[in-house]
N, C-alpha and C positions, 0 to 999 in steps of 0.2 A: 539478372543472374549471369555468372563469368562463365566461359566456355569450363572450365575446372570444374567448376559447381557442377553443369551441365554433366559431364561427363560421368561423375561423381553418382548422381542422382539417375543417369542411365544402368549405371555398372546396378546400383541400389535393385532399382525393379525389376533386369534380368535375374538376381540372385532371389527373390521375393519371389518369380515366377518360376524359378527353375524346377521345382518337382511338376509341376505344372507340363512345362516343356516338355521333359523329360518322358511322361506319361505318353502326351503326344508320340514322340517318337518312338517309346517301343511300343507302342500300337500299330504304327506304320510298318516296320520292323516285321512284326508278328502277323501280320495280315498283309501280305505284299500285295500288290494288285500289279497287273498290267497296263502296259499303255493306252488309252480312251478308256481303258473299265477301273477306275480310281475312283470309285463312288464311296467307300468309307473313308479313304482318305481325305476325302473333300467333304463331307458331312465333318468330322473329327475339328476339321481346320475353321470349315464355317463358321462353326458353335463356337470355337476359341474369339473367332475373331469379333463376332456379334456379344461374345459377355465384354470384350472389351473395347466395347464404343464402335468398332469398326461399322462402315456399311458393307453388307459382303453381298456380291452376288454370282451366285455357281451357274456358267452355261454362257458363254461369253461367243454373242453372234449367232447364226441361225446353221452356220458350220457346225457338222458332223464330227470334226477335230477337235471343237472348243467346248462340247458340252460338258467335258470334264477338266474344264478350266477355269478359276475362279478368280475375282477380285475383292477385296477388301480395300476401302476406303476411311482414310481421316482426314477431316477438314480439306475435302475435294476441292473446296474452291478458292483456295488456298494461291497464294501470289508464285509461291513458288514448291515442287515437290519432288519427291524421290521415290523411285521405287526400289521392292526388295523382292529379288525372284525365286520363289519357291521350286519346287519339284518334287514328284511323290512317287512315279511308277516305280516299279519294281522287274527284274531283270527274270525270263523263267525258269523253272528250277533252282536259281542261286536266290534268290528274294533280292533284298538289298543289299546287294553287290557292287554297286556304287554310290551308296550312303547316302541314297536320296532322301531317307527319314530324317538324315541328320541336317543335309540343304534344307529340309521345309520347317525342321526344328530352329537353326539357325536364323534364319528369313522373317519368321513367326516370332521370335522374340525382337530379334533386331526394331521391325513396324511396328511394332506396337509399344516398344520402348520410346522408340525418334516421336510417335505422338507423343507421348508424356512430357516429353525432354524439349524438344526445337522448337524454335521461337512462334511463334503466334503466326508467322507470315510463312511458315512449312504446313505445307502437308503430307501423306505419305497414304501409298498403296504397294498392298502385298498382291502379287499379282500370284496364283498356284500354274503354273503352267505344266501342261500333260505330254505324257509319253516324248519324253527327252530320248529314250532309247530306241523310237522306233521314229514317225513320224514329223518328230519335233514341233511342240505344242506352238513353240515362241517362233515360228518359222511365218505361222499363221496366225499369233499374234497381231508381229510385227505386222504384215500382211493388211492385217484390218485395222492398221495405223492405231493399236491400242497404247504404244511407248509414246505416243507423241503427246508433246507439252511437258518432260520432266526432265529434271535437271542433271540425275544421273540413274543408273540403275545398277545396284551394288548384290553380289551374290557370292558366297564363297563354300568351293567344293573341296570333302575332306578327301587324304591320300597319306603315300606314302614319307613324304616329305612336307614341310613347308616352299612355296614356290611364290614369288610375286612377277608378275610379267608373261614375259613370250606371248604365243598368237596359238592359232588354230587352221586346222588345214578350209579351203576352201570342197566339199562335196556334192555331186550331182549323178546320180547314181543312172544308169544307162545300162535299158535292155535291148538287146539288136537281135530278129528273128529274120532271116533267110527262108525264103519259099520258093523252092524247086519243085519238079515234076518227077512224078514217081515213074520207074520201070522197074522190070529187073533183071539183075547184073548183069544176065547172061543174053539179055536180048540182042539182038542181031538186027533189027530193024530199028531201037529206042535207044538211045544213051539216057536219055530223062535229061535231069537237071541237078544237079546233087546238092543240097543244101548244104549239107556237112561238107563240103569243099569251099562253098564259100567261107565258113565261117570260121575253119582253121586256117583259111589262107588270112583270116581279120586277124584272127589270133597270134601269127606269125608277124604281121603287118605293125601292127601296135604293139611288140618287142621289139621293131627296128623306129619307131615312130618314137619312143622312151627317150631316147639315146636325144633327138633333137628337141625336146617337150623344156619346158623354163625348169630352175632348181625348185624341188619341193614337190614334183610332179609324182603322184603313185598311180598306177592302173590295177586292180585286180579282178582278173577276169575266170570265170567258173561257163561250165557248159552246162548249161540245166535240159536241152532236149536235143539229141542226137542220132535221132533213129530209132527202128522197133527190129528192126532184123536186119543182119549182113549180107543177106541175098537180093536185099531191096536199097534201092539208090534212095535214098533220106531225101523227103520231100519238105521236110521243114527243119529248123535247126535254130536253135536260141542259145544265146550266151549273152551270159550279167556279167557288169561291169560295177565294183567302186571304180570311181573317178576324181581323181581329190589332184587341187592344186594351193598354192602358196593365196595365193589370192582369186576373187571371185575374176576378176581381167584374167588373167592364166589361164583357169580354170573355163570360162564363158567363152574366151575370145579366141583362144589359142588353142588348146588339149584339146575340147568336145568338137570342135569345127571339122581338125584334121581324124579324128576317128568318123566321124559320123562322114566324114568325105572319102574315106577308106571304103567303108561300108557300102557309100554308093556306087564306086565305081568296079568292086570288085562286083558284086551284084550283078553290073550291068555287062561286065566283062564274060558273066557265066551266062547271060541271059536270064539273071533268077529274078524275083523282088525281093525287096525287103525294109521292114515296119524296123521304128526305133520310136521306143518313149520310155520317159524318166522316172521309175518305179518309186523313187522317194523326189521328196520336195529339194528344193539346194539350200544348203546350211553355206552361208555366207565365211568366210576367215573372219577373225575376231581381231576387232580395233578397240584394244585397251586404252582407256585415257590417262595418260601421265600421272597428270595432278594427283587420279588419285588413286592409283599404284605408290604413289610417294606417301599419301597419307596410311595406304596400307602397310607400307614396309615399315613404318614409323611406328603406325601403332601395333603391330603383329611383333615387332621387337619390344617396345613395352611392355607387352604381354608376356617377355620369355621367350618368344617364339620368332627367333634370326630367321628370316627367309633364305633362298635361295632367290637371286635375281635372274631371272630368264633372259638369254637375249630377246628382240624383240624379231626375232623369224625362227624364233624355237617354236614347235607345233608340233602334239603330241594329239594325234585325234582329231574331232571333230565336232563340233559343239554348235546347237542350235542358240548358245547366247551368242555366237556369232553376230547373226542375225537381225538379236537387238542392240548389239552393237552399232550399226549401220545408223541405228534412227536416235539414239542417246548415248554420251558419254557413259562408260559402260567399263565396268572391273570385276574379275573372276582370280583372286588369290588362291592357293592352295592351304588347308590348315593338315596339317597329320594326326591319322588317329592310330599311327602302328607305321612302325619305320619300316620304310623298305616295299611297304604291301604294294599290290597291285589288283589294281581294280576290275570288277568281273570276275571274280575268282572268289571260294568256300572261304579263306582268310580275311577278305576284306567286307561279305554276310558280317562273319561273325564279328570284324571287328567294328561294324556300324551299329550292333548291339551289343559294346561292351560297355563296361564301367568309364573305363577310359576312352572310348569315343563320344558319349553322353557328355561326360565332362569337358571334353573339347570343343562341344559343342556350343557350350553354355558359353562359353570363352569365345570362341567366334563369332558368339551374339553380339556379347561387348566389343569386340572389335568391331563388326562391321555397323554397330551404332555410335561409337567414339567415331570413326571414319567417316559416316553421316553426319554429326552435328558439325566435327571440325568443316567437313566440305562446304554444309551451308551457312557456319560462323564465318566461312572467308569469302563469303559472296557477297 
């Protein structure tokens, strides 16, 4: 069979499946769940994948983060294989607000098409990976060396644009608690220890610390406990930090060192202490692979749909396919389901349930399975 045929014969079963799909995703849609609690979501996908040949199994490692992480298997022992990465939470309040029914609809047809279609020497796993928006499922994926041994891993998230390229911010999210000694104000024998002084003079410190931090570097910093009364010298004091850099080097070597070295010496400079840990896991920057960024721009232009080419230190966010980037050649194009929209927001809910993002959807199956057989017809 000719790659053409191939392709041909993909495009064929995604269209054969599409009400199929479709179902899928407005079920997902319609029942949003949160991140770790995607238990419908991940029964809905199981079932899909076990009618079609898949070996699937939900709960992936004996991690608390992965019980609502699933994999799907074809021809596992397979010379060579690819994976397709799903997602399913849902955002609170807004549901799907960043069109995760349409990534797990997308993903879910793509796998299960590249079985039907790629040569005898492929194989292919859907991997459903959880709470993208809070903990990031694929952080501890990767983690538990679940990418290893495959030859790429392809996912594509819908938006306001078409988008092929750029990168992702490197994040490690950073809580610093100052412990002072309480008195009050007006004592005459106690000054105490003022928490709240250490922790605005950090806040001060890492405004001037900005200024010398590598390009790409963002800090944002919130005070989450500050005192219980103004007659009382603040004995404890916390402030969260995003921490996000161009790269995990930046980011790991540079940024978090000199804050967390700020912290200590101011600390010690008041005589206070003070505790620092990492409230979220570190989502890695994202190393898209050439090849097949090319193969996406090529066939996402066949489709109609002209990308936009990102530079390659454009970096919007933060993204745990980072991650699995690090451990597999790895691509994240953008497809649009509504020009302009922006993600997180009641417009981009609704338009991950409309007619026209469904149908985008079904369209980005085909691409990112055309993109799959071409990858492994040139290997």
């Amino acid at each position: 069979m000719t790659l053409q045929e191939r392709e041909a014969r993909a495009c064929a079963i995604i269209d054969s499946m599409a009400e199929e799909l479709r179902d899928i995703s407005l079920y997902l849609h319609d029942n949003p769940e949160l991140g770790l609690n995607e238990h419908k979501a991940v029964k809905v996908i199981n079932q899909f994948l076990e009618n079609h040949n898949f070996t699937s199994q939900v709960g992936l490692t004996d991690l608390p983060e992965l019980q609502t992480a699933l994999r799907g298997d074809y021809n596992g022992t397979a010379q060579h294989k690819i994976a397709f990465l799903g997602e399913y939470d849902a955002l609170p309040e807004l549901g799907h607000g960043c069109g995760h029914n349409l990534i797990a609809m997308m993903s879910l047809g793509a796998a299960v098409t590249f079985s039907q279609s790629a040569p005898e020497t492929w194989g292919t796993t859907f991997f459903g990976c959880p709470a993208e928006e809070t903990i990031g499922g694929k952080v501890y994926m990767a983690e538990a060396g679940l990418f290893k041994g495959y030859e790429a891993a392809l996912i594509i998230h819908p938006g306001g644009e078409n988008e092929v390229g750029g990168t992702s911010l490197a994040t490690h999210p950073l809580e610093i608690t100052f412990h002072g000694r309480s008195c009050h104000i007006a004592s005459l024998t106690d000054s105490g220890i003022n928490a709240l002084d250490c922790a605005v003079d950090l806040y001060q410190k890492i405004k001037e610390l900005k200024k010398t931090f590598p390009k790409g570097a963002i800090v944002g910093t919130i005070f989450t406990e500050a005192g219980t009364a103004p007659n009382i010298v603040t004995p404890k004091a916390t402030i969260r930090m995003t921490v996000r850099g161009s790269t995990v080097d930046d980011l790991e070597g540079i940024i978090l060192p000199a804050i967390k070295e700020a912290a200590q010496e101011i600390a010690a400079s008041y005589g206070a202490r003070v505790e620092m840990h990492h409230y979220e896991p570190l989502f890695k920057d994202m190393r898209q692979d050439k090849q097949l960024l090319e193969f996406f721009n090529d066939v996402m232009t066949e489709f109609g749909e002209t990308p936009r080419i990102l530079p390659d230190d454009e970096a919007d966010g933060s993204t745990d396919v980072g991650n699995v980037s690090y451990e597999v050649p790895t691509a994240q194009p953008t497809l649009q389901i509504g020009l302009g929209l922006e993600a997180h927001t009641p417009e981009f809910t609704c338009a991950a349930g409309s007619d026209y993002g469904l149908e985008q959807a079904i369209k980005g199956a085909k691409i990112m399975a055309v993109v799959a057989l071409r990858y492994a017809l040139g290997k």
